[in-house]
C-alpha positions, 0 to 999 in steps of 0.5 A: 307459157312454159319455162326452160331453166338450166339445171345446173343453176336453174336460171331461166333458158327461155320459154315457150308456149303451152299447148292445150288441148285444143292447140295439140288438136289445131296442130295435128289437122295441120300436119295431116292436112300436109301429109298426103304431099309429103307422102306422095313425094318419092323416096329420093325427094325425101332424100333430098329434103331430109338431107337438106335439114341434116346440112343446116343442123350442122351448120347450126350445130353451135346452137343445139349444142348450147341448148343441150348444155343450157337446158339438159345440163350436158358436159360439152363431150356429151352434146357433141357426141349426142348431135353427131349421132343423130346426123349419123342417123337421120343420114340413114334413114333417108338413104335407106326408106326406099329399100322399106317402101319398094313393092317387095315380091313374095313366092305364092307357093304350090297352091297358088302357082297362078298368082303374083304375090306382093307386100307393100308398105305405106306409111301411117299417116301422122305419127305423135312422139312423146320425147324423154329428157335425157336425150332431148335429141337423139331419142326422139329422133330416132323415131322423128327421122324414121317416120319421115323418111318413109313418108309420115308426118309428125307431131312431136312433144318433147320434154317439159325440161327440154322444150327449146330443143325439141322446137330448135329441130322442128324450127330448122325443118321449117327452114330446110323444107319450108313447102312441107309442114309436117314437123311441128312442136306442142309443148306442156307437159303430162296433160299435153301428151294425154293430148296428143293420144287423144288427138287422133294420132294414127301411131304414137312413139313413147319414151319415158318411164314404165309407169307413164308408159302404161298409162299412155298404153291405157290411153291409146287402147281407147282409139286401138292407137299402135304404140312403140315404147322405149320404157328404159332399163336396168342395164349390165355388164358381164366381165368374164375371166378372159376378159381385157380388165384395162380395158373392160374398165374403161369402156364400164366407167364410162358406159355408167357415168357418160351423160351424169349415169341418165343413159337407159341402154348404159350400165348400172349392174356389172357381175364379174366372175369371181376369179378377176372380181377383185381386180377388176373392182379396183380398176372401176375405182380407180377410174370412177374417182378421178371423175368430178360431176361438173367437169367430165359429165354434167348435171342431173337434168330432172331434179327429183331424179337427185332424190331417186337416186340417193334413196338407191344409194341409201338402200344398197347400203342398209341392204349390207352393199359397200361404198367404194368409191364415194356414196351418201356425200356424193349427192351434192345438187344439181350433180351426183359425183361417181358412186361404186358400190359392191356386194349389193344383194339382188334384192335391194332396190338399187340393183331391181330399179332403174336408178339412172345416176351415176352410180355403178353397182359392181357384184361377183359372181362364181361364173359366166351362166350365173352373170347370164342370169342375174342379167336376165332375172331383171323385169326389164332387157335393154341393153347388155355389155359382156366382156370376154374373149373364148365365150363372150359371143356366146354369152352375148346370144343367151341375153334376153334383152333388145342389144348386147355390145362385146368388148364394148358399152352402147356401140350398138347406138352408133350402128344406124343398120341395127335396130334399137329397142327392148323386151319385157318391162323396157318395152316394144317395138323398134327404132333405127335399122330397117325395122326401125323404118318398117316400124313407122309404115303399114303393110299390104298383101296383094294377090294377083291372079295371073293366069287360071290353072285346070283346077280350081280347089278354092271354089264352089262346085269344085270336081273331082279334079280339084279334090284330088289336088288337095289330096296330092298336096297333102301326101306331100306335106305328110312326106315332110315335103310341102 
C-alpha cells in the first residue's frame, strides 16, 4: 500500500494501492482494449462525456479542495484557483478537438495541380502521464483533458505524495462516463513510472525534474516512445524603468511565493534596471514580509525540497548576496516564510538552479538588453515576466523561453488558447491551446488524384513534354516565382 500523509502535520490522508509492474501492464491492456470505442465516438460525444465529468467535479469540488490541502499542503486561496483552472481548461479542450480532428485541406501546388491534398489526424492511442506534486491537478490535466478530448485513452501516475488526488480525478470519471473506461490510476513511485514506459504506452507526458526526465527520455528511446517533457524552470521577472512599481511588485510577490514558491513557470530571479532598482527592491520587501507560511500559502509538499532550499538560501549568502527579508531562519519545517535576496552573483546556485521555495532573488541591472540576457543565459526557458510600458513588448519577443506575461506574472496559465511548455532544459512539447490538443494526435498526409493532366514528369517512359514542364517550373523558381 501506498500511504498519503499531510505535509504540514505529516499525519496519514489515506492509502492506496501500489501497482507493480504486472498491474501497470494489467491497466494499460485495460484501457487500449477501451480505446478504440471512445476514439470512434465523435468529437461532440466527447464533448458531451467530457463535460459531464467537469459538472461533477465542481459539484464535488469540496473534496479536492481538501485533498489539495490535506495532501499537497495547499492554503485554500491556492486550491480554489488551481481547480477553477483546470475546469477552465478541461472546458476548452472539449469544445476545441474538433477544429484538431477535422480533415484539414492542403494546396497541392504547381506540380501536383491534379490532386486533392489532405492532412489529418488521429489520436495515439494510449497515452501514460507521469504527474508532479506540486500541482497534482492542474498539470497533469493539462495533458489528461487534451488527449481525451481529441480521442485517446489514458494512464495516469500521479505523484506518490498526491496518490489521492490524482485517483479522486479517475474516480469522478468513472462516475461521469461509466461505458468508457479509458481513465485509470496506477500509483507507486519511481519504480512505477519505469512501469508505465515499459508498458507499451504509444505516448508518455512527463512533468517532474530534468534529471528524472532524462531518464524517463533513456527509458522511452528503447521503444522509440514520442515523449512531451514539462521539466520546470528557472523563471524572471524584468522590471523596466517605465514600469508601474506598486503594481509590478504586487503581481513578483506573488508570482514567487503563491502555492509556497513550488510554481515552475512563477518567478525566482527579478533584474530591475538600475534607475528603479532601489525602489522597487523595498516594495518587494515590504510585501514579502507581511506574508506568513501558513496563513497566506502553505507548506512545502515534498520534505527534501526544505533541504534544497535552504542550501540555495545558504549559497547566495557565502556567494556575497544580502538577505533582506528573512533568510537562514526562515526555514522552519514543514514551511519556509518569505526570503529576498539581493545582489546574488550569477553564479551561485540560488540564481543557476531551480529552487522552487518561496525565495525571490532581486539583482539590478544597468538596463533592459542586460536583463534580457541574464534571463536568457539561464539553461532552462519557461516562463518569463517583463514589466514596462515603451518597450516591455519588445523585450517580452526577445526571451527565449515557451511564455512571457506583460504587466503581469503566469496570465498565460489562465489562457486555455495559448499553448504551455518550455525550451532548452525546461524541456519539449506543448500542453493546452491547439497544439496542446495536436500534441496528443498523429498526422496523415493523403494525396488523391483527382484527374489525370497531359503530362506526367513523375513516371517512368516520361517525353519530352513531360521534361520540358520540369524545365518551365524551374525557370520559374530561378524567377523567384515558384
Amino acid at each position: 500500500m501506498l500511504l498519503s500523509c499531510n505535509p504540514r502535520t505529516d499525519e496519514p490522508v489515506g492509502e492506496v494501492a501500489a501497482a507493480d509492474s504486472a498491474a501497470v501492464a494489467t491497466a494499460v491492456r485495460g484501457v487500449r482494449a477501451a480505446a478504440p470505442a471512445w476514439a470512434a465516438l465523435d468529437t461532440a460525444a466527447r464533448r458531451r462525456n467530457l463535460d459531464r465529468w467537469r459538472r461533477i467535479m465542481a459539484r464535488r469540488s469540496g473534496e479536492l479542495r481538501r485533498l489539495l490541502a490535506e495532501e499537497a499542503g495547499k492554503a485554500p486561496a491556492d486550491a480554489l484557483l488551481e481547480f477553477d483552472l483546470v475546469l477552465h481548461h478541461l472546458q476548452w479542450a472539449a469544445a476545441n478537438a474538433r477544429r484538431v480532428l477535422a480533415p484539414r485541406r492542403v494546396g497541392s501546388g504547381s506540380m501536383m495541380l491534379g490532386h486533392r491534398s489532405t492532412l489529418i489526424r488521429r489520436p495515439y492511442g494510449v497515452v501514460g502521464v507521469i504527474g508532479p506534486w506540486n500541482y497534482p491537478v492542474y498539470t497533469p490535466m493539462g495533458s489528461i483533458a487534451y488527449a481525451l478530448a481529441t480521442g485517446n485513452a489514458v494512464v495516469f501516475k500521479p505523484s506518490e505524495y498526491t496518490p489521492l488526488t490524482g485517483a479522486w480525478l479517475a474516480e469522478t470519471f468513472a462516475e461521469a462516463v461509466p461505458d468508457h473506461p479509458v481513465l485509470v490510476c496506477v500509483h507507486g513511485g519511481g519504480e512505477t513510472g519505469a512501469a508505465l514506459v515499459a508498458a507499451g504506452v504509444d505516448k508518455l507526458a512527463f512533468t517532474g525534474s530534468a534529471g528524472t526526465g532524462r531518464k524517463v527520455m533513456a527509458a522511452c528511446a528503447e521503444s522509440l516512445t514520442p515523449v512531451l517533457m514539462e521539466l520546470g524552470g528557472k523563471d524572471s521577472a524584468i522590471v523596466d524603468a517605465d514600469a508601474d512599481l506598486e503594481a509590478a511588485a504586487d503581481a513578483i510577490v506573488w508570482g514567487g511565493l503563491m502555492n509556497s514558491g513550488q510554481t515552475c513557470a512563477g518567478v525566482e530571479r527579478v533584474y530591475v534596471v538600475g534607475d528603479v532598482y532601489d525602489r522597487m527592491l523595498a516594495l518587494i520587501a515590504d510585501r514579502a514580509e507581511k506574508l506568513t507560511a501558513g496563513v497566506e500559502y502553505g507548506a512545502i509538499a515534498m520534505p527534501g525540497q526544505i533541504d534544497v532550499i535552504a542550501r540555495h538560501i545558504d549559497a547566495a549568502l557565502a556567494d556575497g548576496g544580502r538577505a533582506v527579508v528573512g533568510g537562514r531562519e526562515s526555514v522552519r519545517p514543514p514551511f519556509v516564510d518569505p526570503v529576498v535576496l539581493a545582489d546574488v552573483p550569477e553564479t551561485s546556485e540560488a540564481v543557476q538552479s531551480e529552487t522552487f521555495g518561496p525565495v525571490l532573488v532581486v539583482n539590478r541591472v544597468t538596463d533592459l538588453q542586460e536583463a534580457i540576457d541574464r534571463t536568457n543565459a539561464s539553461r532552462y526557458a519557461l516562463g518569463a515576466a517583463v514589466f514596462g510600458k515603451r518597450r516591455a513588448r519588445w523585450a517580452a519577443s526577445r526571451l527565449r523561453g515557451g511564455m512571457v506575461a506583460v504587466n503581469g506574472v503566469v496570465d498565460f496559465g489562465a489562457v486555455p488558447g495559448l499553448p504551455f511548455g518550455g525550451n532548452g532544459a525546461s524541456g519539449f512539447g506543448r500542453i493546452h491551446g491547439i497544439p496542446g490538443l495536436e500534441e496528443f494526435t498523429t498526422c496523415t498526409s493523403i494525396t488523391e488524384k483527382r484527374f489525370r493532366l497531359p503530362i506526367r514528369p513523375q513516371r517512368f517512359g516520361r517525353n519530352a513534354l513531360d521534361l520540358r514542364a520540369l524545365e518551365l517550373l524551374l525557370m520559374r523558381h530561378r524567377r523567384g516565382r515558384g
